[in-house]
Biopython code that builds the backbone (N, CA, C, O; Angstrom):
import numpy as np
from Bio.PDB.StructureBuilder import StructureBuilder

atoms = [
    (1, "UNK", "N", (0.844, -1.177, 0.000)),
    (1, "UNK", "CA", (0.000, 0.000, 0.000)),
    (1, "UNK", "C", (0.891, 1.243, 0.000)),
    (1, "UNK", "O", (1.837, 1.441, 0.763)),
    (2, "UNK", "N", (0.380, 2.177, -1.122)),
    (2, "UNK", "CA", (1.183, 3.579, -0.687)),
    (2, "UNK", "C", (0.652, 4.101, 0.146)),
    (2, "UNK", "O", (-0.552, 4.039, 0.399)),
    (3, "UNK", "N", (1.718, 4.875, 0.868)),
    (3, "UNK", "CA", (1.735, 5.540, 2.187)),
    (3, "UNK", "C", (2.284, 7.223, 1.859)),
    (3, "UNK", "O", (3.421, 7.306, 1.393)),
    (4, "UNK", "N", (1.671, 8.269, 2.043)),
    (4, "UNK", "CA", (2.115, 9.619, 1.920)),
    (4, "UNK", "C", (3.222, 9.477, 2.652)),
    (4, "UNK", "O", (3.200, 8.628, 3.543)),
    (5, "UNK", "N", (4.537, 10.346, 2.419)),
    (5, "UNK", "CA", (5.629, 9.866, 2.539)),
    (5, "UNK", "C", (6.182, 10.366, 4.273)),
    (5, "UNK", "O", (7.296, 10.181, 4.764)),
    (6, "UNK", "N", (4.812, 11.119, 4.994)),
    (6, "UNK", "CA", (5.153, 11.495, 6.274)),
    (6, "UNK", "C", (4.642, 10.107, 7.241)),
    (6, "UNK", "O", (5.038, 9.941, 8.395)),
    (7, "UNK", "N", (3.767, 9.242, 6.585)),
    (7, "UNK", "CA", (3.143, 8.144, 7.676)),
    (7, "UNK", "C", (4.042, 6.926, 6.956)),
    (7, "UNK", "O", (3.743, 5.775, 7.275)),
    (8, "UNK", "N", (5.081, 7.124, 6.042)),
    (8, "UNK", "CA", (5.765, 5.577, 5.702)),
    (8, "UNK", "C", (6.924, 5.876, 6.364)),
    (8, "UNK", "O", (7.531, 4.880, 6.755)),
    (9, "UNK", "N", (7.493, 7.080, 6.647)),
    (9, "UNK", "CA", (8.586, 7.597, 7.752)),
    (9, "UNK", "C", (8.226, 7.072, 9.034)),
    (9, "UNK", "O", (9.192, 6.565, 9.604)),
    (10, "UNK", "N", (6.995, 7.022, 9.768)),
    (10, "UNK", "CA", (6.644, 6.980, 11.079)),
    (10, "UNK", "C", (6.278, 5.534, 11.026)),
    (10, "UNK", "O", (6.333, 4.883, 12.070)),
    (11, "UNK", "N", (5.855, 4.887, 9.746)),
    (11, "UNK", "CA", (5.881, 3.081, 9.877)),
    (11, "UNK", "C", (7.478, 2.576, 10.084)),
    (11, "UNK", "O", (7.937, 1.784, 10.908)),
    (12, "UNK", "N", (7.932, 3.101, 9.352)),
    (12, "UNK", "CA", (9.760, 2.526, 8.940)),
    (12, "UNK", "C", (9.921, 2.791, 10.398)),
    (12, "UNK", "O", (9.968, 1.779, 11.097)),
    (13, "UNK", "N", (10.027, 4.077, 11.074)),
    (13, "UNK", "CA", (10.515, 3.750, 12.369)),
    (13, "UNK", "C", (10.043, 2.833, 13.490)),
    (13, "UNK", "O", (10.717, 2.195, 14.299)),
    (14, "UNK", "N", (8.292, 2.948, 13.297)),
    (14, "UNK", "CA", (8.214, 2.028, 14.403)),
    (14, "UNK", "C", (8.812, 0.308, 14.362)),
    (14, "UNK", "O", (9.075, -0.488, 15.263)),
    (15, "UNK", "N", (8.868, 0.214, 12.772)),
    (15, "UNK", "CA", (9.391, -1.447, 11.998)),
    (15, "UNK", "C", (10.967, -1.641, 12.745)),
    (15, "UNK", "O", (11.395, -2.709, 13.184)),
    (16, "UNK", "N", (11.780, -0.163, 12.763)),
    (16, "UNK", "CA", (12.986, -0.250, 13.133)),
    (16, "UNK", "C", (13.029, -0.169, 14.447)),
    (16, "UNK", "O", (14.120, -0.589, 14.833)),
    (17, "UNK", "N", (12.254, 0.224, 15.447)),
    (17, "UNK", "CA", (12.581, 0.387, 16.806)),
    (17, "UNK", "C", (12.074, -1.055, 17.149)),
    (17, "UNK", "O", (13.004, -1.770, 17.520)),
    (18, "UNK", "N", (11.063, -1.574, 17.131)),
    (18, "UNK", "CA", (10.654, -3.196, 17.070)),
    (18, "UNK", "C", (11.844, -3.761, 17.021)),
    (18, "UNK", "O", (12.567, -4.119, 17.951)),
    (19, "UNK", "N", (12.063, -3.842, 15.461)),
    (19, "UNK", "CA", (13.419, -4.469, 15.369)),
    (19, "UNK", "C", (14.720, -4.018, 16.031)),
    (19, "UNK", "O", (15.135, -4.937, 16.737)),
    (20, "UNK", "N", (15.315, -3.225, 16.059)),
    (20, "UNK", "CA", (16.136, -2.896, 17.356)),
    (20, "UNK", "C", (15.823, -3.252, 18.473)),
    (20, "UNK", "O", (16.704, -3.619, 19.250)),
    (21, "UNK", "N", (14.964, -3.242, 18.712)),
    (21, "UNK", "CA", (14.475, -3.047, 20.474)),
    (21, "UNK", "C", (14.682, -5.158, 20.852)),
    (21, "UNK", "O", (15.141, -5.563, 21.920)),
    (22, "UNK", "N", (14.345, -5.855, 20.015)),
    (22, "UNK", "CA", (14.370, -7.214, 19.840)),
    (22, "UNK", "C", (15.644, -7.741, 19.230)),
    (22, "UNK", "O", (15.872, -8.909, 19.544)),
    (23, "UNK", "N", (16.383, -7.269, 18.571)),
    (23, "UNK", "CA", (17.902, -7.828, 18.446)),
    (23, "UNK", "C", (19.549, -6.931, 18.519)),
    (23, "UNK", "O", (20.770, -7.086, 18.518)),
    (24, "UNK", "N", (18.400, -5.893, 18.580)),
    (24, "UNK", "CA", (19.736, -5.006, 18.344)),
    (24, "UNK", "C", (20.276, -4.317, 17.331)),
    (24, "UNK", "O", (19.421, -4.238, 16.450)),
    (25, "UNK", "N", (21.434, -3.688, 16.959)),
    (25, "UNK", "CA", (21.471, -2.700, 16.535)),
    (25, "UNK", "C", (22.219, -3.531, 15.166)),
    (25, "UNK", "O", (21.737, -3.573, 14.034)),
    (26, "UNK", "N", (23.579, -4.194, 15.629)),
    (26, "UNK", "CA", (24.004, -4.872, 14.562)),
    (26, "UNK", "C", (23.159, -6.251, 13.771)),
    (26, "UNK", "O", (23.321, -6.602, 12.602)),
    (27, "UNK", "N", (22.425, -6.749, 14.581)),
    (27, "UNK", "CA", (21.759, -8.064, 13.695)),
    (27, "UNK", "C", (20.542, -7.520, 13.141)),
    (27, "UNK", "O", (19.942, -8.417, 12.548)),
    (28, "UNK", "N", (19.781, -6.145, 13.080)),
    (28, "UNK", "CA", (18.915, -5.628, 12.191)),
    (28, "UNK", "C", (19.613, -5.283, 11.066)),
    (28, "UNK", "O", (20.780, -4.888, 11.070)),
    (29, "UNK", "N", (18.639, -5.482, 9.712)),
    (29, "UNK", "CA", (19.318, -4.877, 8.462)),
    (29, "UNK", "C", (18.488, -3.951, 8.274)),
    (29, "UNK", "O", (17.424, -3.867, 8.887)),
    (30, "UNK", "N", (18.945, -3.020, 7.259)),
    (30, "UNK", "CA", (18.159, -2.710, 6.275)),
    (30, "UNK", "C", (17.028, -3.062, 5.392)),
    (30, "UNK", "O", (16.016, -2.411, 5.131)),
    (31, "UNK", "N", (17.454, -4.364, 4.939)),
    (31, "UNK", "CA", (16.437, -5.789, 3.954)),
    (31, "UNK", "C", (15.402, -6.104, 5.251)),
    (31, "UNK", "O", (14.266, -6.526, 5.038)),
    (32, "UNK", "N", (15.714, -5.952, 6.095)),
    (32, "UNK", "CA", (14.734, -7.216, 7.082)),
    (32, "UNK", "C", (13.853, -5.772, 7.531)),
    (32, "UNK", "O", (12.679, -5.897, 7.876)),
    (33, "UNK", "N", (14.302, -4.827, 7.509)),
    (33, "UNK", "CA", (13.598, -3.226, 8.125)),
    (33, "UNK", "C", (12.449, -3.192, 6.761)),
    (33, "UNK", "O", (11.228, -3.169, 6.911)),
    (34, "UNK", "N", (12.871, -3.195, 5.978)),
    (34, "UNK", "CA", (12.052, -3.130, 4.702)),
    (34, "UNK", "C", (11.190, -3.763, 4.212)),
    (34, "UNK", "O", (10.151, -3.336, 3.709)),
    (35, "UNK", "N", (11.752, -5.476, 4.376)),
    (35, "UNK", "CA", (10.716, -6.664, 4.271)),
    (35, "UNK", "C", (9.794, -6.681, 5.383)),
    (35, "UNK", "O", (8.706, -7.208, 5.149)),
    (36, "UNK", "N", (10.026, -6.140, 6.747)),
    (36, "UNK", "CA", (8.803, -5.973, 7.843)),
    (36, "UNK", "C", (7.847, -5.236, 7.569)),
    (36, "UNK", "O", (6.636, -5.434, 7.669)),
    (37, "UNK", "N", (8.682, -3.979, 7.055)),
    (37, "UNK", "CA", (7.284, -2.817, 6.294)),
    (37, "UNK", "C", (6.464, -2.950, 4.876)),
    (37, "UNK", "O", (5.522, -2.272, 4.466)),
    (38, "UNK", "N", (6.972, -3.776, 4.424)),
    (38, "UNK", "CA", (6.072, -4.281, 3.145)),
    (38, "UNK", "C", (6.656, -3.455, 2.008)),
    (38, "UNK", "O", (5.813, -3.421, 1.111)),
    (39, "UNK", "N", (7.655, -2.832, 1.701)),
    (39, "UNK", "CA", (8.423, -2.044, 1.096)),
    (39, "UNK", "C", (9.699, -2.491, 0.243)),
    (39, "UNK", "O", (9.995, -3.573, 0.751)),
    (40, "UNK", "N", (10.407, -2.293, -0.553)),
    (40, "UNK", "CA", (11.908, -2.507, -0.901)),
    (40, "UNK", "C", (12.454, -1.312, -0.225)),
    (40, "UNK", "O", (11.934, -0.340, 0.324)),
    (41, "UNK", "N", (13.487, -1.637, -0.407)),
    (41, "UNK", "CA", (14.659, -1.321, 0.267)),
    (41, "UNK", "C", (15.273, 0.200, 0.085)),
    (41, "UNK", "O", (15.874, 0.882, 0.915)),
    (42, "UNK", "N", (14.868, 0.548, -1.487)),
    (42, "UNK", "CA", (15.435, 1.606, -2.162)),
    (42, "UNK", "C", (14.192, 2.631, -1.130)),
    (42, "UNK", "O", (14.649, 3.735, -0.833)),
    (43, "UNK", "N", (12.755, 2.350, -0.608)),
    (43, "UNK", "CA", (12.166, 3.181, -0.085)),
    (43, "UNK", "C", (12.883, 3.684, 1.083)),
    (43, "UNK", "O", (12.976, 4.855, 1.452)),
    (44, "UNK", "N", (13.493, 2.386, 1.738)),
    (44, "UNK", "CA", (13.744, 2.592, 3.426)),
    (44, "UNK", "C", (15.446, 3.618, 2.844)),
    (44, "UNK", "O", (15.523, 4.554, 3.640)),
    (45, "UNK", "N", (16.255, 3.673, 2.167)),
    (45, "UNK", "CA", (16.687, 4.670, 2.007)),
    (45, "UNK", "C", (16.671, 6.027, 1.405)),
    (45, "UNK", "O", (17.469, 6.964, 1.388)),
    (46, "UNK", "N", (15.319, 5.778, 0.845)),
    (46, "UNK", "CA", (14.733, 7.551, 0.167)),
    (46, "UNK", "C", (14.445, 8.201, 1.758)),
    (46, "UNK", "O", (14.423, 9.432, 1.743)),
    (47, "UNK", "N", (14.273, 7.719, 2.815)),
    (47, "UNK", "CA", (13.886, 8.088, 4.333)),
    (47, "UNK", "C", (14.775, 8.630, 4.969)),
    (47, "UNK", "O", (14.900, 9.678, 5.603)),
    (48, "UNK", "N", (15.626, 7.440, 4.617)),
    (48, "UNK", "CA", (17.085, 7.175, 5.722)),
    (48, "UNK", "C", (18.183, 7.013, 4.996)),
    (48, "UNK", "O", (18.116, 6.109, 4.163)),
    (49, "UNK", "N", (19.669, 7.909, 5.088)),
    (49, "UNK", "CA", (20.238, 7.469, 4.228)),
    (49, "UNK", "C", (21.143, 6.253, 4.467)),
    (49, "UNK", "O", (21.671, 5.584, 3.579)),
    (50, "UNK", "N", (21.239, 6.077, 5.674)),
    (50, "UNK", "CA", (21.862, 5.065, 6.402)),
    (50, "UNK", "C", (20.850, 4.111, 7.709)),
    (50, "UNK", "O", (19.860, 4.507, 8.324)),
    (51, "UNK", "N", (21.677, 2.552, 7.804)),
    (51, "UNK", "CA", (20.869, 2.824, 9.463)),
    (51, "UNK", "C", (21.533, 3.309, 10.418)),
    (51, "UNK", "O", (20.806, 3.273, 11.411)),
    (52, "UNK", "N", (22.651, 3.802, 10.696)),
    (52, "UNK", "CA", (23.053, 4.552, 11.528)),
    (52, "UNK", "C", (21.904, 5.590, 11.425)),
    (52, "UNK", "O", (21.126, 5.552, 12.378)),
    (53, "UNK", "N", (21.617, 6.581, 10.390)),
    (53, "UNK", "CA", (20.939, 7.597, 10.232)),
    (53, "UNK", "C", (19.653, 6.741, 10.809)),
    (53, "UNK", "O", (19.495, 7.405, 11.834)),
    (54, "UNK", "N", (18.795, 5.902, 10.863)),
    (54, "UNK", "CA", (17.873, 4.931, 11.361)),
    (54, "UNK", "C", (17.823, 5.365, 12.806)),
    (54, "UNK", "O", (17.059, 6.204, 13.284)),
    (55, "UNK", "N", (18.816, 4.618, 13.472)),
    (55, "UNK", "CA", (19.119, 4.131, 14.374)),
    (55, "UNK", "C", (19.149, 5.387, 14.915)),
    (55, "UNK", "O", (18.460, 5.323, 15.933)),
    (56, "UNK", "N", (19.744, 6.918, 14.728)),
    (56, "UNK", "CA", (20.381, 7.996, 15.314)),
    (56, "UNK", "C", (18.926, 8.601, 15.592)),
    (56, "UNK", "O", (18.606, 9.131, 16.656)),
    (57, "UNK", "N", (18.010, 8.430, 14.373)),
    (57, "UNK", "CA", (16.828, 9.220, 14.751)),
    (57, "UNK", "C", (15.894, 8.905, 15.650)),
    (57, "UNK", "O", (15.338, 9.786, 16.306)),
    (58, "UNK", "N", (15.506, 7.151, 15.840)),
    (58, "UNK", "CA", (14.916, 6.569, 17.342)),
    (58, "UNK", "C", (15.440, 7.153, 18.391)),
    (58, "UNK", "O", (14.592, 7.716, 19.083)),
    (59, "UNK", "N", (16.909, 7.261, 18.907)),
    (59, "UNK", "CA", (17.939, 7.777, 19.479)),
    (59, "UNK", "C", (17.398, 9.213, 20.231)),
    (59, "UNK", "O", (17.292, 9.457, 21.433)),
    (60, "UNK", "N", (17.097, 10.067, 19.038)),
    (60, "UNK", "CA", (16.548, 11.726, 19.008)),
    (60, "UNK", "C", (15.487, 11.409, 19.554)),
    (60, "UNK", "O", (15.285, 11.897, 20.666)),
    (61, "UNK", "N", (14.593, 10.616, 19.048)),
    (61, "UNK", "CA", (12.925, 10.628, 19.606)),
    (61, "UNK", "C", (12.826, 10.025, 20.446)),
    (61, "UNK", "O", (11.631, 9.832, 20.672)),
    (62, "UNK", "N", (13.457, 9.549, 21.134)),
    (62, "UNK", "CA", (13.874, 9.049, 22.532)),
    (62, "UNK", "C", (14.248, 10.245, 23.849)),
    (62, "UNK", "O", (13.782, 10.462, 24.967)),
    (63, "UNK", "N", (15.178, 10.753, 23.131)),
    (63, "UNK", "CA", (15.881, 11.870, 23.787)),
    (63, "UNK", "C", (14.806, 12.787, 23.998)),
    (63, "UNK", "O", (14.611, 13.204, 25.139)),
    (64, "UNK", "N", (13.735, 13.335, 22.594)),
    (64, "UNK", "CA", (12.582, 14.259, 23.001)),
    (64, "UNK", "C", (11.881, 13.723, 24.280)),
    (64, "UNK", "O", (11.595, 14.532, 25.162)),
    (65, "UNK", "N", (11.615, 12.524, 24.418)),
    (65, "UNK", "CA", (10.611, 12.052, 25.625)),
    (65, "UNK", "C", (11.264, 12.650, 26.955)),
    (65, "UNK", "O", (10.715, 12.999, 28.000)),
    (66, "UNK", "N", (12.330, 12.655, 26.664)),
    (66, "UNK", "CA", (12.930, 12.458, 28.673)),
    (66, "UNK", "C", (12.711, 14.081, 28.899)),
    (66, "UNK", "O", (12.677, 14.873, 27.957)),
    (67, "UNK", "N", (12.572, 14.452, 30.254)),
    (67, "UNK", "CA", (12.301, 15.460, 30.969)),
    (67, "UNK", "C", (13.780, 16.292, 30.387)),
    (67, "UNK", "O", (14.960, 15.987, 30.211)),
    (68, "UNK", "N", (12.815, 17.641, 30.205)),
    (68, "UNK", "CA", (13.807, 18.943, 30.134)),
    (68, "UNK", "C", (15.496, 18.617, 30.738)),
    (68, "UNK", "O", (16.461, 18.434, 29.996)),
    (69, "UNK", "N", (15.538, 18.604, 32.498)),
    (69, "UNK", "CA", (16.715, 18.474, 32.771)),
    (69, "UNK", "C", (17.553, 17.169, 32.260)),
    (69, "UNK", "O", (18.762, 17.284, 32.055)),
    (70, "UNK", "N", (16.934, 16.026, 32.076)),
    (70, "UNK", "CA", (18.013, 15.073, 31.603)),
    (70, "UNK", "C", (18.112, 15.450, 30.356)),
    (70, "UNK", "O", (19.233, 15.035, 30.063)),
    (71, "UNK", "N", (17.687, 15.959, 29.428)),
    (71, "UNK", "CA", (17.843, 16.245, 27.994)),
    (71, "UNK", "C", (19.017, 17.447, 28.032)),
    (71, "UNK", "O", (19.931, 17.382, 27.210)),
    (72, "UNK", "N", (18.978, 18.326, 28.811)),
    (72, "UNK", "CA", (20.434, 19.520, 28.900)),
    (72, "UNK", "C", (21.553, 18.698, 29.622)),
    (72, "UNK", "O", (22.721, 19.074, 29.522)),
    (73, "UNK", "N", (21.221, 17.568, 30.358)),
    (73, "UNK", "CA", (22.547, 16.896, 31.037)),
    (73, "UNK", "C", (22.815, 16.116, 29.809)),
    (73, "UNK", "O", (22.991, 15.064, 30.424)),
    (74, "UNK", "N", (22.958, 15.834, 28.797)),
    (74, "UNK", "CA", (23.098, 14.727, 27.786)),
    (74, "UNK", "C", (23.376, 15.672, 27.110)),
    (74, "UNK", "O", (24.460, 15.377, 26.606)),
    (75, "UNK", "N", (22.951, 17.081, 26.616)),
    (75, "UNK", "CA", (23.353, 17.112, 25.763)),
    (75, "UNK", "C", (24.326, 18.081, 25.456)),
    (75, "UNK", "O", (24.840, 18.108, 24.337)),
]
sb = StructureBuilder()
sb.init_structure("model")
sb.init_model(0)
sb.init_chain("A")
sb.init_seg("    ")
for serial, (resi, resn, name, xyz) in enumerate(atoms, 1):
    if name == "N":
        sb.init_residue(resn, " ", resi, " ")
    sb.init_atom(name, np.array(xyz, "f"), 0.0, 1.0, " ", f" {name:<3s}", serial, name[0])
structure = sb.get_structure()
């Protein structure tokens, strides 16, 4: 199914934090991020240009959640 390209950003991540969150950072791919979302591959990098870049942005939206002061001690 096409997805407007702001709700296939917010699928890819939740596909990638799943997957991270369950193996980790090195045994997730790219292919397996892509084949979860029902997508090829060339989509999950029109998003992301890397999974580091993946991985960095869960990271950020993580970081938004935590309270004001731990977010200025981190950063």
């Amino acid at each position: 199914m096409r997805l407007p390209a702001g709700q296939r950003r917010l699928q890819l991540l939740a596909v990638a934090r799943e997957r991270f969150s369950a193996q980790g950072f090195h045994a997730t791919s790219m292919d397996e991020v892509a084949e979860r979302a029902g997508v090829t591959k060339p989509v999950v990098y029109q998003h992301f240009p890397s999974k580091r870049a993946l991985y960095r942005e869960l990271l950020n939206e993580r970081g938004l959640a935590l309270p004001r002061p731990a977010r200025e001690a981190a950063g």
